[in-house]
C-alpha positions as CSV (number, residue, x, y, z in Angstrom):
1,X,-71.3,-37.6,-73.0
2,X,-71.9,-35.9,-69.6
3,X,-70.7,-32.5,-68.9
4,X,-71.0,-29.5,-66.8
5,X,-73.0,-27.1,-68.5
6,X,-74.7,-23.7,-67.4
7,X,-78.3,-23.8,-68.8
8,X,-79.8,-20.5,-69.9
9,X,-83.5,-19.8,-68.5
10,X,-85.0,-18.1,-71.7
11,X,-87.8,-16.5,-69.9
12,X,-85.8,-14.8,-67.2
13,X,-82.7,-14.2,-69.0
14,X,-80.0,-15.3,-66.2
15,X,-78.1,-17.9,-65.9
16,X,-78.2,-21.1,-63.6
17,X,-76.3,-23.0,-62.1
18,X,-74.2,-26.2,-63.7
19,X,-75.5,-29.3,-63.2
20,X,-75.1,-32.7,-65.5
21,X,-77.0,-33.8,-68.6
22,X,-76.6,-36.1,-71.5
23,X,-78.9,-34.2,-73.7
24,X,-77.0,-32.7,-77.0
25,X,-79.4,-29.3,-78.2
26,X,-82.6,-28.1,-77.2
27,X,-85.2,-25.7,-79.4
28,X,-86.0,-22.7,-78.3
29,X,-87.8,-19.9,-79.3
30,X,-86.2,-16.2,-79.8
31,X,-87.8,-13.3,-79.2
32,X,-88.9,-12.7,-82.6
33,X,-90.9,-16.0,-82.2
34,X,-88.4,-18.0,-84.3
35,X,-87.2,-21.4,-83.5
36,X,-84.0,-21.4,-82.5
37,X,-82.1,-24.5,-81.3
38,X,-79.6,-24.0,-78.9
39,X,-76.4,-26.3,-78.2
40,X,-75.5,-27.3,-74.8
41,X,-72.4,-29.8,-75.6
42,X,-69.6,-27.4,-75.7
43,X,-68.2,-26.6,-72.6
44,X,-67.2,-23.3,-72.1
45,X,-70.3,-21.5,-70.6
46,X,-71.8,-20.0,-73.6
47,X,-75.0,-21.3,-75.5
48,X,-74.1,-21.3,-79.3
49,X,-77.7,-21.1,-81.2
50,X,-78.2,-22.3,-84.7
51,X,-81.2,-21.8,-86.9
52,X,-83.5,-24.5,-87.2
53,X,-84.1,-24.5,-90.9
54,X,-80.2,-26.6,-91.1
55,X,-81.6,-29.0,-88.8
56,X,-84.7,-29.9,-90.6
57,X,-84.1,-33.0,-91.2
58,X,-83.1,-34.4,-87.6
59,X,-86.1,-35.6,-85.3
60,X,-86.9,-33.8,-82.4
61,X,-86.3,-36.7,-79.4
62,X,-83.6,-35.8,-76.9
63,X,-82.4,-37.8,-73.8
64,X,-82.6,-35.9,-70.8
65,X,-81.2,-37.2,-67.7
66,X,-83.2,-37.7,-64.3
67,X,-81.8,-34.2,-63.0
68,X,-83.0,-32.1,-65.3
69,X,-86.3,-31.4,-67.0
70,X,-86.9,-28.3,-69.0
71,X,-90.1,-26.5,-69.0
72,X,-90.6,-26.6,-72.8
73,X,-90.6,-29.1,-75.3
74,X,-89.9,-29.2,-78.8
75,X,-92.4,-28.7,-82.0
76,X,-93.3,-31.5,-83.5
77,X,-92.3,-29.8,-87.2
78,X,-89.4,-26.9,-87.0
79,X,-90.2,-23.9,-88.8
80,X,-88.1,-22.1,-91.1
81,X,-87.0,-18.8,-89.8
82,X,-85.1,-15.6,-91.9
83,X,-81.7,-15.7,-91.8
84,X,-79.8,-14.0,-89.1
85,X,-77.0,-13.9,-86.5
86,X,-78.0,-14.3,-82.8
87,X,-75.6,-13.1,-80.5
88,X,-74.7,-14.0,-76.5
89,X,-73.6,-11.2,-74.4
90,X,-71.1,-13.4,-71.9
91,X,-71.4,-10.9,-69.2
92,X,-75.3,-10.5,-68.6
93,X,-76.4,-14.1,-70.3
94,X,-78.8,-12.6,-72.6
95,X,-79.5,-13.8,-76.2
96,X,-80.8,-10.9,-78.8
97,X,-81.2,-11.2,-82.7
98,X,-78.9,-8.4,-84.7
99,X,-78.8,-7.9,-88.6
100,X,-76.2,-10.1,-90.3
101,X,-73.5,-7.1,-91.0
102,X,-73.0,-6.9,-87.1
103,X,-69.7,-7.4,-86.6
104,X,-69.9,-8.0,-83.3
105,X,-69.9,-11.4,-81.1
106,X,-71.4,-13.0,-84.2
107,X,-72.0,-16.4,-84.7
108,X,-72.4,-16.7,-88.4
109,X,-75.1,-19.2,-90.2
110,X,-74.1,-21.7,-92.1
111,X,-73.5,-20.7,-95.6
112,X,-70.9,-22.4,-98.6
113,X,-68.1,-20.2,-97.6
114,X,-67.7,-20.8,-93.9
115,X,-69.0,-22.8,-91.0
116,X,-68.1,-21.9,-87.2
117,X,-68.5,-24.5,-84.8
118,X,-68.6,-24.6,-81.0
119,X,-65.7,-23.1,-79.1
120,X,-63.0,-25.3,-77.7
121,X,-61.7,-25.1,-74.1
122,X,-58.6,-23.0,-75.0
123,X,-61.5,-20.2,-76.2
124,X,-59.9,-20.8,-79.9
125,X,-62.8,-21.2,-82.3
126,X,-62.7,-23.8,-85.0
127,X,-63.6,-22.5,-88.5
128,X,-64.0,-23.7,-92.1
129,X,-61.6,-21.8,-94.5
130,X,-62.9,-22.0,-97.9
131,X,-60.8,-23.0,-101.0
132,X,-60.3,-19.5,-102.6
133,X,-60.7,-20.8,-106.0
134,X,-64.0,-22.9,-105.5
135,X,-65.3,-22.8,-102.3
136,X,-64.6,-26.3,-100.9
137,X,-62.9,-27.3,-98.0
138,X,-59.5,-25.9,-98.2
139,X,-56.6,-28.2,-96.7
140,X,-53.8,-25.7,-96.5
141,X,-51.8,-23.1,-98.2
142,X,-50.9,-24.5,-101.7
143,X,-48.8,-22.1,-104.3
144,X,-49.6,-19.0,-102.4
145,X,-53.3,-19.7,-102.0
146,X,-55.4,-21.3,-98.9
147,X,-56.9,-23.9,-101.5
148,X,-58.7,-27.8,-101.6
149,X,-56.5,-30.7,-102.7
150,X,-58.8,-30.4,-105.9
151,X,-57.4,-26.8,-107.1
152,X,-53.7,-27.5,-105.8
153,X,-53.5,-31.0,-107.6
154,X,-55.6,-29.0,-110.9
155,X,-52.8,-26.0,-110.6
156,X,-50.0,-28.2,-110.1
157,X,-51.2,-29.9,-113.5
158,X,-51.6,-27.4,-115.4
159,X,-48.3,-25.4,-115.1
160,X,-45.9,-29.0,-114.9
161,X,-47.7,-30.2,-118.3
162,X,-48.0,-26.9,-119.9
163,X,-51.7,-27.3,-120.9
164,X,-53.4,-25.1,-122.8
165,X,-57.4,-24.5,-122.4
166,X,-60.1,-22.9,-124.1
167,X,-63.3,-21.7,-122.6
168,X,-66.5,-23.1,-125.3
169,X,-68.0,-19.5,-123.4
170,X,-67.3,-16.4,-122.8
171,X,-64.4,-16.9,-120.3
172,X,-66.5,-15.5,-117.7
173,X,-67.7,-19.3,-115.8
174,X,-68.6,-19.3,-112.5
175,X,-66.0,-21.6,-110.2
176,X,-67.5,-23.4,-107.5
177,X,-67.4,-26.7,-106.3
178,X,-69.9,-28.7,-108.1
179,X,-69.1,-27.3,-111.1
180,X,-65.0,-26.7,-110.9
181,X,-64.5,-29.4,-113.6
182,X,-66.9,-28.2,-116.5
183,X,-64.7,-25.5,-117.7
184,X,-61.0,-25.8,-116.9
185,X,-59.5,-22.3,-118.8
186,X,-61.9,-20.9,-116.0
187,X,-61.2,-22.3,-113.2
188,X,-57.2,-22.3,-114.2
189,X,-57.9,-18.3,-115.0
190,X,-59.5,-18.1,-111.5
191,X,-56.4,-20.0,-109.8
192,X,-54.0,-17.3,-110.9
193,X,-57.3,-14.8,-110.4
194,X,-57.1,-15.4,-106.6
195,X,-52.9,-15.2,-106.2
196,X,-51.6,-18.8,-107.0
197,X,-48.0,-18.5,-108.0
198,X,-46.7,-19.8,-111.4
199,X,-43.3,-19.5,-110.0
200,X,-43.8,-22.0,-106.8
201,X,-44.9,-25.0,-109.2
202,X,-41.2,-24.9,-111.0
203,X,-39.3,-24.2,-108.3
204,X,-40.8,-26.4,-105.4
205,X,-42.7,-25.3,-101.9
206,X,-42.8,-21.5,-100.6
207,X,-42.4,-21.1,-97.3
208,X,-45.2,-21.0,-95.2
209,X,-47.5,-18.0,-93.6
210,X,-46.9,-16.4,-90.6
211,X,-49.4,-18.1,-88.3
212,X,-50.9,-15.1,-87.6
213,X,-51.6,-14.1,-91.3
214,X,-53.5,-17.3,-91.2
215,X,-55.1,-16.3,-88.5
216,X,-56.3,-13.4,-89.8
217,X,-57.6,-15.7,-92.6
218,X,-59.7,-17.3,-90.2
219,X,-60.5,-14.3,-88.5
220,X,-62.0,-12.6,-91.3
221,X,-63.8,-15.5,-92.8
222,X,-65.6,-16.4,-89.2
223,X,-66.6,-12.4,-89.6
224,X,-68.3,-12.8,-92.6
225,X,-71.5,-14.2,-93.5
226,X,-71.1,-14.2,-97.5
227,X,-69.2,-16.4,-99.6
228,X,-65.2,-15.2,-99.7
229,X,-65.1,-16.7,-103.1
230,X,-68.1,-14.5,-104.9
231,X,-66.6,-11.1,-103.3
232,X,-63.1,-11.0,-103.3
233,X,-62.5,-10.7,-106.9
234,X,-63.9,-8.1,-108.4
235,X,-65.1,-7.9,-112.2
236,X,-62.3,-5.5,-113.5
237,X,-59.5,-7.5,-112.0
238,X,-60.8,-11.3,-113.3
239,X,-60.8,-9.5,-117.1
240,X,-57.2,-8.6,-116.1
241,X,-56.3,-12.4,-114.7
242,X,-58.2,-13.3,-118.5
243,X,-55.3,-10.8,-120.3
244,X,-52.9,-12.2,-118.3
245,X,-53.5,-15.9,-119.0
246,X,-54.4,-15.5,-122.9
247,X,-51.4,-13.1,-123.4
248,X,-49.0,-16.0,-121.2
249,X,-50.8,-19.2,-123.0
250,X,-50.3,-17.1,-126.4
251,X,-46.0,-16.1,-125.3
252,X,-45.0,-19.6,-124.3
253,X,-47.0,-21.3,-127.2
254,X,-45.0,-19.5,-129.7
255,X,-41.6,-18.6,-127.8
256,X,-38.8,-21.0,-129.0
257,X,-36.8,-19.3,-125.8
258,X,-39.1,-19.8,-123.0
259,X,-37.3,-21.0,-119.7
260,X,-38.3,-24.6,-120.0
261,X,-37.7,-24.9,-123.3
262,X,-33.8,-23.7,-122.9
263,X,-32.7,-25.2,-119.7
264,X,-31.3,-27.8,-121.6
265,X,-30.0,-27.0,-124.4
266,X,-26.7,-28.6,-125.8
267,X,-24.4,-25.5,-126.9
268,X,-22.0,-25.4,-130.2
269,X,-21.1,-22.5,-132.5
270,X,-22.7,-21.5,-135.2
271,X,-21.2,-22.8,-138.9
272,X,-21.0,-20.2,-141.2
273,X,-20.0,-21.6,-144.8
274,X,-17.7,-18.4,-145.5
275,X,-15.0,-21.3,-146.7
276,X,-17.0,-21.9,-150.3
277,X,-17.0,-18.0,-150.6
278,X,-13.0,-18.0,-150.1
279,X,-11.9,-21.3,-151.8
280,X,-8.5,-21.0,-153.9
281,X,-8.5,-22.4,-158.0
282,X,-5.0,-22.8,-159.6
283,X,-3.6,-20.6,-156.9
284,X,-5.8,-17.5,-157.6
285,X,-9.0,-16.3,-155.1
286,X,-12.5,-16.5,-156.5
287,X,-13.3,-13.0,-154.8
288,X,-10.7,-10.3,-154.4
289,X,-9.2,-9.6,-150.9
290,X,-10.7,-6.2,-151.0
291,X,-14.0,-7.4,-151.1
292,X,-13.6,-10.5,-148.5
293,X,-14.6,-8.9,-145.2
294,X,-18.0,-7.5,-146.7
295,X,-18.8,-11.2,-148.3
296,X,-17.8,-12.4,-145.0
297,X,-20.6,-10.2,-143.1
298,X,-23.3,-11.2,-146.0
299,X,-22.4,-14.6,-145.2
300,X,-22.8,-14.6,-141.7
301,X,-25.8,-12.2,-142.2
302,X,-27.5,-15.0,-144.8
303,X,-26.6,-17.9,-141.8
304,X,-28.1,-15.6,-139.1
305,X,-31.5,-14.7,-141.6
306,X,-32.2,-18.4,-141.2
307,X,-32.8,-18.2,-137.6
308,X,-34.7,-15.3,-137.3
309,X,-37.2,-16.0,-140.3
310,X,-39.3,-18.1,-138.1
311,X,-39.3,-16.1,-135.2
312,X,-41.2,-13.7,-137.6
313,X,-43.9,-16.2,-137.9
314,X,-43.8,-17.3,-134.6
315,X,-43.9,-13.4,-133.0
316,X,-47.2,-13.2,-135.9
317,X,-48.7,-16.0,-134.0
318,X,-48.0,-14.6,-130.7
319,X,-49.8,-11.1,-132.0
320,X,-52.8,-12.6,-133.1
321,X,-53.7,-14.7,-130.1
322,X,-53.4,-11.2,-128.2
323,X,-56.4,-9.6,-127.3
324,X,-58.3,-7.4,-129.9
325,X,-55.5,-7.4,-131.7
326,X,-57.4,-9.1,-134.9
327,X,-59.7,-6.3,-134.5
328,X,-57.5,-3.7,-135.9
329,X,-57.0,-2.9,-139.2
330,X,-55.2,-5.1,-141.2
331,X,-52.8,-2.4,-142.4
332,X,-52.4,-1.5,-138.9
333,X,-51.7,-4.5,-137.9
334,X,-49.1,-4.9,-140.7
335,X,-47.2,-1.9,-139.3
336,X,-47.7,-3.2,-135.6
337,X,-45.6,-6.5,-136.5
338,X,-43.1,-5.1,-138.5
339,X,-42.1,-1.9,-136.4
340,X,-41.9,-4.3,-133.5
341,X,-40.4,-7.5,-134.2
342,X,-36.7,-6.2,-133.8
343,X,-37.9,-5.4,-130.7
344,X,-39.9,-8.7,-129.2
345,X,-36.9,-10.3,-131.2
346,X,-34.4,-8.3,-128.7
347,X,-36.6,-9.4,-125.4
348,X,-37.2,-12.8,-126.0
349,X,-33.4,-13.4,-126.5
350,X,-32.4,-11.5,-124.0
351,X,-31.6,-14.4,-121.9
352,X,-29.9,-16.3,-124.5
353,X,-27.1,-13.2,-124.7
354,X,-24.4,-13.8,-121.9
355,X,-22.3,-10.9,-121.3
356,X,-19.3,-12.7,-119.4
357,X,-18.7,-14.8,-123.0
358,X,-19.8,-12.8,-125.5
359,X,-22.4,-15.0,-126.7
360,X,-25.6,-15.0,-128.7
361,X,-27.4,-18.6,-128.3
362,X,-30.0,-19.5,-130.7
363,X,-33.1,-21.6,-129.5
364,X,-31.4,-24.4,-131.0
365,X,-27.7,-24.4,-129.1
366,X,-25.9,-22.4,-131.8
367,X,-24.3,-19.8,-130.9
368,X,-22.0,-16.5,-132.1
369,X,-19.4,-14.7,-130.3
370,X,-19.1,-11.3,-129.6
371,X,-16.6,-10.7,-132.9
372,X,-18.9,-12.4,-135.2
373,X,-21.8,-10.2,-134.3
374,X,-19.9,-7.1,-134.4
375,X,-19.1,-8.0,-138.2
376,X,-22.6,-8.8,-138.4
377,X,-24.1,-5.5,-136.8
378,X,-21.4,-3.2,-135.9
379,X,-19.5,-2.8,-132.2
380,X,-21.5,-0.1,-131.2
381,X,-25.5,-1.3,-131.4
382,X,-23.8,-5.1,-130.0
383,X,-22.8,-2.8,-127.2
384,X,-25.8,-1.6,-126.8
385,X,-27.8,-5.0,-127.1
386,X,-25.8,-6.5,-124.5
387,X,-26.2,-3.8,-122.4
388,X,-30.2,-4.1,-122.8
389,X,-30.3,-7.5,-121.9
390,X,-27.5,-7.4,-119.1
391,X,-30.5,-5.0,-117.2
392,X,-33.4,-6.7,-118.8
393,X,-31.9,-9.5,-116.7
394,X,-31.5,-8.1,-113.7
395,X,-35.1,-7.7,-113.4
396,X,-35.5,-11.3,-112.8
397,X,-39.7,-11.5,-114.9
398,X,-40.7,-15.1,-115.8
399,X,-42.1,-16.0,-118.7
400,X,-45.7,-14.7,-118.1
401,X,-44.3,-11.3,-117.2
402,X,-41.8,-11.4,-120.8
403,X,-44.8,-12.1,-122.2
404,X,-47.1,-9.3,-121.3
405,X,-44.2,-7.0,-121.9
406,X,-43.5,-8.0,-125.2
407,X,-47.1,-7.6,-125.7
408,X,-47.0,-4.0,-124.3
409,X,-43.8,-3.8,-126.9
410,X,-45.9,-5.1,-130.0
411,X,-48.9,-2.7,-129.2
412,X,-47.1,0.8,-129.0
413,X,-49.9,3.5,-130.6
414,X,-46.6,6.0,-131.8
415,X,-45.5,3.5,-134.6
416,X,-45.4,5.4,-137.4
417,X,-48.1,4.7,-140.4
418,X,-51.0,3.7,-137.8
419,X,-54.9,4.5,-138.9
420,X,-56.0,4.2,-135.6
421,X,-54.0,4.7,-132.9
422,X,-56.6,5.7,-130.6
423,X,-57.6,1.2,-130.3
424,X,-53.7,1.0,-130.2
425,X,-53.0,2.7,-127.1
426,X,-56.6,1.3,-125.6
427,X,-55.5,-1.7,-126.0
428,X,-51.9,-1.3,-125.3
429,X,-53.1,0.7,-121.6
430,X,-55.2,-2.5,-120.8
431,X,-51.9,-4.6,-121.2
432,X,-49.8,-2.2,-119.1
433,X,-52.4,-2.8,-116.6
434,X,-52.2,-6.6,-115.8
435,X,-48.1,-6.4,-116.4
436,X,-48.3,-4.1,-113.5
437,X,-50.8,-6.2,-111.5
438,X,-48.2,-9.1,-112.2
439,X,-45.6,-7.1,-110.9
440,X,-47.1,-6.1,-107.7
441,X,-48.2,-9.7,-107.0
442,X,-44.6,-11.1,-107.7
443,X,-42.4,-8.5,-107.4
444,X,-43.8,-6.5,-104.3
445,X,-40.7,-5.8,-102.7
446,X,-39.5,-3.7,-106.3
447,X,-42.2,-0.9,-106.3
448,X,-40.1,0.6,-109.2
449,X,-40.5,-2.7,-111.5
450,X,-43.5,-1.0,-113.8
451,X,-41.4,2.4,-114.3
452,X,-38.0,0.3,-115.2
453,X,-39.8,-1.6,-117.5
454,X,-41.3,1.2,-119.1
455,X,-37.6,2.6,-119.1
456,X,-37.0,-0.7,-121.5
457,X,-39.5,0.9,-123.9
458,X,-37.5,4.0,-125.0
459,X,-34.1,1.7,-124.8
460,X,-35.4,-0.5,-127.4
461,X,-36.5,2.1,-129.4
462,X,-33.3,3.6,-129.2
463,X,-31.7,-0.1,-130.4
464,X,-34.5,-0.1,-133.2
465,X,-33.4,3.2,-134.7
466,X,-29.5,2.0,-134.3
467,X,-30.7,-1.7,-136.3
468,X,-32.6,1.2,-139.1
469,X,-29.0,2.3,-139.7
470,X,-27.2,-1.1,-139.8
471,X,-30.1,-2.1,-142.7
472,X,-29.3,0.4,-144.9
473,X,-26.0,-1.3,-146.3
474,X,-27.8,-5.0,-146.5
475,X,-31.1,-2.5,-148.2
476,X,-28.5,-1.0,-150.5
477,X,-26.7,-4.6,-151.7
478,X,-29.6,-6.0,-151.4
479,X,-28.6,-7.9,-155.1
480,X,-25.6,-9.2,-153.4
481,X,-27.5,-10.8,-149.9
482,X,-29.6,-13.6,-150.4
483,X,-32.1,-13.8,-147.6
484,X,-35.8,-15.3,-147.3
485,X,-38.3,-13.3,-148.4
486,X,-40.1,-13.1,-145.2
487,X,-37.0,-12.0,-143.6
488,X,-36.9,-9.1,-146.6
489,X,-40.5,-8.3,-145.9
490,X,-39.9,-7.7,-141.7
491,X,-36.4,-5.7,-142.6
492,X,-38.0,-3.2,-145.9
493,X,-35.5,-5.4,-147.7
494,X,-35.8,-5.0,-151.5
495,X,-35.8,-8.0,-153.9
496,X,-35.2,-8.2,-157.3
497,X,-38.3,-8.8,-159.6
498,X,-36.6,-10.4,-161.9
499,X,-36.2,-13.3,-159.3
500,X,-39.9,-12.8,-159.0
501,X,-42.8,-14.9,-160.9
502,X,-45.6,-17.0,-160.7
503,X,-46.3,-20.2,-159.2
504,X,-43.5,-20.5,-156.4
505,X,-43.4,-19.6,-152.9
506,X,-40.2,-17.2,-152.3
507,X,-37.3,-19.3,-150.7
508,X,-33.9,-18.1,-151.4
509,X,-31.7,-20.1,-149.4
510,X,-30.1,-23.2,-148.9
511,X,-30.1,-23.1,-145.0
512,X,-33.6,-22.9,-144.2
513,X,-34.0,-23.4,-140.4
514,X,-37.3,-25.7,-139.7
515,X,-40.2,-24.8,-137.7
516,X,-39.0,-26.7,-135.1
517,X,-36.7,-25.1,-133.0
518,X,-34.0,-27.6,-131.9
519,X,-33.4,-28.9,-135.1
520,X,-30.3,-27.0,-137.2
521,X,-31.4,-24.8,-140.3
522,X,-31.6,-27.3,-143.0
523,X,-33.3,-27.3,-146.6
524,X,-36.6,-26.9,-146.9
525,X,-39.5,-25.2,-148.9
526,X,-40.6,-22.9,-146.1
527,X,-44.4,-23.1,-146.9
528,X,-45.0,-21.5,-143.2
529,X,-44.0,-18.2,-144.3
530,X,-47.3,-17.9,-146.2
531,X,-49.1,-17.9,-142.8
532,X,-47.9,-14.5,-142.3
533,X,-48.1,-13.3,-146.3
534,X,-51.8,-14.2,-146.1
535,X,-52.0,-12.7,-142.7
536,X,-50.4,-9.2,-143.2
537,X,-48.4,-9.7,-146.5
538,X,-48.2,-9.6,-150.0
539,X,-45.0,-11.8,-150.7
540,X,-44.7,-12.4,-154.4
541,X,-43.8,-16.0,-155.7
542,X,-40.4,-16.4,-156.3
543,X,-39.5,-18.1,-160.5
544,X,-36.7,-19.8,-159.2
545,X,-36.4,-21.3,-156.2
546,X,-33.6,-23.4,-156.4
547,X,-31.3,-20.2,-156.5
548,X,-28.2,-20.8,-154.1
549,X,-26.5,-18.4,-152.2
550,X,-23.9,-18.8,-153.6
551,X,-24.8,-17.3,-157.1
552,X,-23.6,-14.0,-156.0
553,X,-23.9,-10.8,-158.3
């Protein structure tokens, strides 16, 4: 293609005057002695040089036309030279080598991470933006991130199908992109490492940048001569991003009231089978009126044990997939799950409690109103729950941020009976960490979201010593209330030995709720409790376990 260009004489430094050529690049030599070949197509008046070394493998013939003839001609082998940035000052025409941190007038060398080509008429230069999870070509902003179609497409995946990875490592892989595939917890951890969004998955596109953020984008990656990928996340905050996705894999995993798992969920209320407790024979009541409204709250308090049994397991599930949390002592551990279930219990439903109805929905549709629950609890701490979870919210986290905080919840070093509380709070501090690195990411315009939330912490601690109070009555009729035994073993509720002997797993109801969630409590051995009497206690075997509820003392 013809053009005007204006040639640079290398040995006297000025410039000449435009004439026409054909020819695409010429090698020169710098001043250091290093071939340099320098590109005539562009036409905007300024030479662009590029090392030889990236054009090793093109021969060195070039067309000339009939008006032109330069004074040199090319090696017959080009030489590799040390990297560097060669710079044109467009006022005096002269070329000179600087360092490759000068900032200034730089055209970079090639490199993974960026790749600067010649400048267009307008004087706007063309770069290559990298993919900010693996270094290939990135073709736009996808969840939050200037990414490849690769990442977006992996992301995407990975959020719409729920899938759960697990690095055969260390979880510290390197991402890049001829190896993005071999370890997909990795490169998933390093999606959310470098900002891509959870949130914009489920609820469709975010708007775009301000064109001159992405500007700056450019901008910044033209100005640098290192990979963006290998510098902008530093050490520290990828072992955050790794709490953040083990501690959201390990919530959703074992949360029966996760936002996807709720959405649709067919509401009825709850049945309570008070009317066996109240039936008449020849005119006369089995139980005397006196005594009716407290067999009417162990009734409902038997129906609601069902529920909650397995979110004991469940919330035991979720604690050992956290993060050192097997390391501590078992005892600790022990008092870890049972001082803070009531309290995980409280955040996870949180969402299911609607204030304008009065309602309590299970993870199965059923649900109580605001009278049953006072008969169940008392008016004052359901007061005080619905308050909690009216604010709780307000605050508007997702799923990964319920999760980190109920983590933060489960790992509190003041519970009472600890051996070591020193790992407690270590632990606990990293956790506070990435829940505030969460919040700052996707809650930027609430700089007060970390201090509310640790607000929550002495508000459910407040509820927990309100529930303490309720448990006494069901602790001291404990003969009369008929609840599984891993419900007895959360709660410090006693059991009678003589129900106890050998050979039977401790099942006292007949309205066992299943491990699956959306199925309504029905009979069943529940075998799963002795994941967690393995785990953390010693449940003795129950000698009968046909006993019904209804054989009350």
């Amino acid at each position: 293609m013809e053009e005007d260009i204006t040639i640079l004489n290398m040995e006297s430094g000025m410039l000449s005057t435009p004439m026409k050529t054909t020819y695409t690049s010429l090698p020169t030599t710098s001043n250091e002695g290093n071939q340099v070949w320098t590109d005539f197509s562009n036409d905007s008046g300024y030479v662009m040089n590029y090392d030889a070394h990236m054009f090793n493998t093109m021969g060195a013939s070039t067309v000339f036309s009939p008006e032109f003839s330069p004074e040199f001609s090319p090696p017959q082998e080009p030489t590799p030279i040390d990297q560097g940035n060669y710079t044109l000052n467009s006022s005096s025409g002269n070329v000179s080598s600087s360092s490759s941190n000068n900032n200034s007038s730089i055209v970079p060398t090639f490199n993974d991470s960026v790749v600067s080509t010649a400048s267009t008429p307008g004087g706007n230069q063309k770069a290559f933006v990298p993919c900010k999870v693996c270094g290939d070509k990135a073709s736009g902003y996808h969840y939050g991130v200037t990414s490849c179609e690769g990442c977006k497409g992996f992301f995407r995946r990975s959020i719409q199908k729920q899938i759960e990875y697990r690095c055969l490592r260390d979880g510290k892989c390197l991402v890049y992109r001829l190896n993005r595939n071999r370890c997909q917890y990795c490169r998933f951890k390093k999606c959310l490492a470098v900002g891509m969004s959870r949130d914009s998955v489920r609820y469709g596109r975010v708007p775009k940048r301000p064109r001159a953020r992405m500007q700056e984008d450019v901008r910044v990656t033209s100005m640098t001569g290192e990979s963006e990928v290998d510098n902008e996340v530093e050490k520290h905050q990828l072992a955050l991003y790794d709490i953040i996705l083990s501690v959201s894999q390990a919530h959703h995993s074992n949360c029966n009231y996760a936002e996807d798992k709720v959405r649709n969920l067919s509401h009825r209320p709850m049945h309570f089978p008070i009317e066996r407790r109240f039936t008449m024979m020849n005119g006369e009541r089995l139980i005397p009126i006196g005594n009716m409204m407290e067999q009417q709250k162990i009734v409902m308090w038997e129906t609601l044990s069902q529920y909650i049994t397995p979110e004991v397991q469940r919330v035991v599930e979720f604690a050992k997939r956290l993060p050192h949390f097997i390391d501590f002592l078992q005892g600790d551990q022990l008092v870890l799950i049972k001082g803070g279930f009531f309290e995980v219990w409280l955040v996870r439903i949180s969402r299911m409690l609607d204030a304008q109805f009065g309602t309590m929905t299970m993870c199965d549709g059923s649900f109580l109103g605001r009278d049953q629950l006072d008969v169940i609890y008392n008016t004052d701490l359901v007061n005080a729950i619905f308050q909690f979870a009216a604010g709780f919210n307000n605050m508007h986290l997702n799923d990964g941020e319920i999760g980190l905080f109920s983590a933060v919840v489960l790992l509190s070093a003041d519970r009472i009976g600890l051996s070591d509380p020193k790992a407690v709070e270590t632990q606990q501090e990293k956790l506070i960490e990435a829940l505030k690195l969460q919040l700052t990411r996707n809650h930027s315009s609430d700089p007060q979201a970390l201090s509310s939330l640790i607000l929550k912490l002495s508000e459910l601690r407040s509820l927990t010593a309100r529930h303490n109070d309720v448990l006494m009555w069901y602790r001291a009729n404990y003969r009369r209330v008929k609840v599984p035994p891993l419900f007895s073993e959360i709660y410090d509720i006693p059991r009678d030995d003589v129900e106890m002997g050998v050979g039977d797993v401790a099942v006292s109801s007949t309205h066992q709720i299943s491990s699956n969630s959306h199925e309504s409590p029905v009979s069943t051995n529940h075998a799963a409790a002795l994941n967690y009497s393995q785990y953390v206690v010693d449940v003795k075997p129950m000698m009968d376990p046909t006993l019904k509820p209804d054989n009350v003392a």
